[in-house]
N, C-alpha and C positions, 0 to 999 in steps of 0.2 A: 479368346472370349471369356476362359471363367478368369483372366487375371482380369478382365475390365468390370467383369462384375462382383468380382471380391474388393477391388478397389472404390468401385461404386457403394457397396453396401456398409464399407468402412467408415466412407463419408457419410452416409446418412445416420451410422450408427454411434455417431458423438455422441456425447451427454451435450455437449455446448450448443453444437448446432443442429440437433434432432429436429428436421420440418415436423409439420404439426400433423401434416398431412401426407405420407412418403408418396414419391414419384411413382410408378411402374418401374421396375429394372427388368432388362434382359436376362430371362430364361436362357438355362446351359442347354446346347441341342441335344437330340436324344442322340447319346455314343454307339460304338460298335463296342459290346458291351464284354469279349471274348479277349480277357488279360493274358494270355500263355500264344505263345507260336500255335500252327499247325503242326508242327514236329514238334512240340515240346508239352511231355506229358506231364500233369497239374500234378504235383507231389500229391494230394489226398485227392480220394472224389468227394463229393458233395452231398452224396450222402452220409460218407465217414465223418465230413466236419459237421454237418449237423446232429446227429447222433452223438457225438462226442461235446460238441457247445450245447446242447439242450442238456446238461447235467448242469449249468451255471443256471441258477434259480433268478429271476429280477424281478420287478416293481414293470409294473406297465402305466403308460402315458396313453392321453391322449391330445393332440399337438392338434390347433386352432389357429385361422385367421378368421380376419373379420370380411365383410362382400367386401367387393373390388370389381376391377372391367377385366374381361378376359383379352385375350388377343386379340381378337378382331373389335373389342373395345367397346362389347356388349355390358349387360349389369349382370353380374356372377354372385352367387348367395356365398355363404362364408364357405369355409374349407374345413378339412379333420382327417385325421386318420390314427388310428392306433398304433402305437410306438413302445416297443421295448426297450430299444437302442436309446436311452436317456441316460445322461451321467450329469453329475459337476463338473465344474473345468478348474476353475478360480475363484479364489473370494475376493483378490484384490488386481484389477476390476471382478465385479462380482460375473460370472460369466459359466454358461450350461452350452450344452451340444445332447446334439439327437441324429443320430444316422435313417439316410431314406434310401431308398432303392433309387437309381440313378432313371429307372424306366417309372416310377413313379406318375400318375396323373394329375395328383393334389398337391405336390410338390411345386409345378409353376406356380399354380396360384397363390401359396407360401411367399414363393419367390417376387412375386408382384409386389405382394402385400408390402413387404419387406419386414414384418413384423411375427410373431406369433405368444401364443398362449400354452404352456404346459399344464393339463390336468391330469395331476396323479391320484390314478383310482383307487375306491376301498374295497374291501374283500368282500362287499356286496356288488357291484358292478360288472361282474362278469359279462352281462346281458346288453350293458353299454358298450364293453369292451367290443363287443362282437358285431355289434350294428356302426362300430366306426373303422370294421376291419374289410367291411366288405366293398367290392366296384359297383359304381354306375347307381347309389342308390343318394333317396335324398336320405342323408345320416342324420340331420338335424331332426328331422320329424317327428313333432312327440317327446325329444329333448329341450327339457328348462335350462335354458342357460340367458347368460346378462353379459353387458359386454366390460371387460379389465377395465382397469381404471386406468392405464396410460395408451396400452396400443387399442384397444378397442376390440380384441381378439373375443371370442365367445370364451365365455368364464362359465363350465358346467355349473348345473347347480348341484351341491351334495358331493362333492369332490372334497379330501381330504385336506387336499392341497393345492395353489395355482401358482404359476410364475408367469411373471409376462415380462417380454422379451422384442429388442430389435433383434435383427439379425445382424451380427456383428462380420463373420467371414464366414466363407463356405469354400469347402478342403476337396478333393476327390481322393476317394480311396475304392481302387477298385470299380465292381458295378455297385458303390452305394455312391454317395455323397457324405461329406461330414463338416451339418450345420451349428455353427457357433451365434448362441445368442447373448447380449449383453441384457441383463436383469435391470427391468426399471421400477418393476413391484412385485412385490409378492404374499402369501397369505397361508395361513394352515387353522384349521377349527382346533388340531391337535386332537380326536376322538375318531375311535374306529380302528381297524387292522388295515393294511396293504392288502391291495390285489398283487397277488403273487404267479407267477408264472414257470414252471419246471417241468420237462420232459411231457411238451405240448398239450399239459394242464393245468387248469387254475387252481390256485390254491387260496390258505392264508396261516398264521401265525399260530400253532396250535402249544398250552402249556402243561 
């Protein structure tokens, strides 16, 4: 299943032959998410690795599609969630990734989409940060946003920075996923500090 739909989202993620409009692709099923035997105990616990990774300071995202039909092939409003896990990949193709939890619920509809949108926050958005981390709410509400200018993904408004992105391949590692997107546009106002995130506080750039 994910080799058919990494191969699937490869194709639509041409430059040459990008539909105008992507298909739906098949969602990865929800895994048995427990990487280690029952006799084999996990070198660290999880709370040592987190205590010890929350010393790496990042930049926080927030990761957008545009409406689409859900599974049973209703009308679904866009998607978002709040994302740490952003990096670069490449410049030559120009290409980004973002890790999600594999038990994710925003994640299908990412996956549908086949497209998304990165807003990387300023060190005043804490407040947004926080209303696109939570379940079961509508996140947009109250949020100005417009939509990219290629995938149609929601463009925050007042965001630092935006990329927008097909999805190019999607990796499993572990219980996350690791989504690869290819860059079809992008934008910076260049004004303002990073929202900063360290040892499960916000910060920003101080001199």
């Amino acid at each position: 299943m994910a080799a058919t739909v990494v191969r699937y989202l490869r194709s639509v993620g041409s430059p040459t032959s990008a539909p105008a409009e992507p298909e739906p692709v098949n969602t990865l099923p929800r895994p048995d998410l427990r990487a280690v035997g029952e006799d084999e105990r996990a070198p660290v616990s999880p709370a040592e690795f987190r205590a010890v990774l929350s010393n790496f300071a990042s930049g926080v995202t927030v990761i957008t599609a545009p409406p689409g039909a859900d599974g049973d092939g209703n009308g679904d409003g866009p998607a978002g969630f709040a994302c740490q896990s952003f990096a670069s990949l490449s410049l030559d193709p120009p290409l980004v990734t973002f890790m999600v939890a594999r038990t994710s619920t925003t994640w299908p509809r990412i996956a549908r989409a086949g497209v998304f949108c990165v807003n990387i926050l300023g060190a005043e958005q804490g407040a947004l940060c926080r209303s696109f981390a939570v379940s079961g709410a509508d996140k947009f509400a109250g949020v100005p946003h417009r939509p990219s200018p290629v995938t149609g993904s929601p463009r925050l408004d007042d965001v630092p920075a935006w990329i927008d992105c097909r999805i190019h391949a999607v990796h499993t590692g572990g219980d996350h996923l690791i989504v690869v997107g290819r860059v079809e546009a992008m934008g910076a106002d260049g004004e303002g500090d990073p929202l900063l995130f360290h040892k499960g506080r916000f910060g920003r750039f101080t001199s």
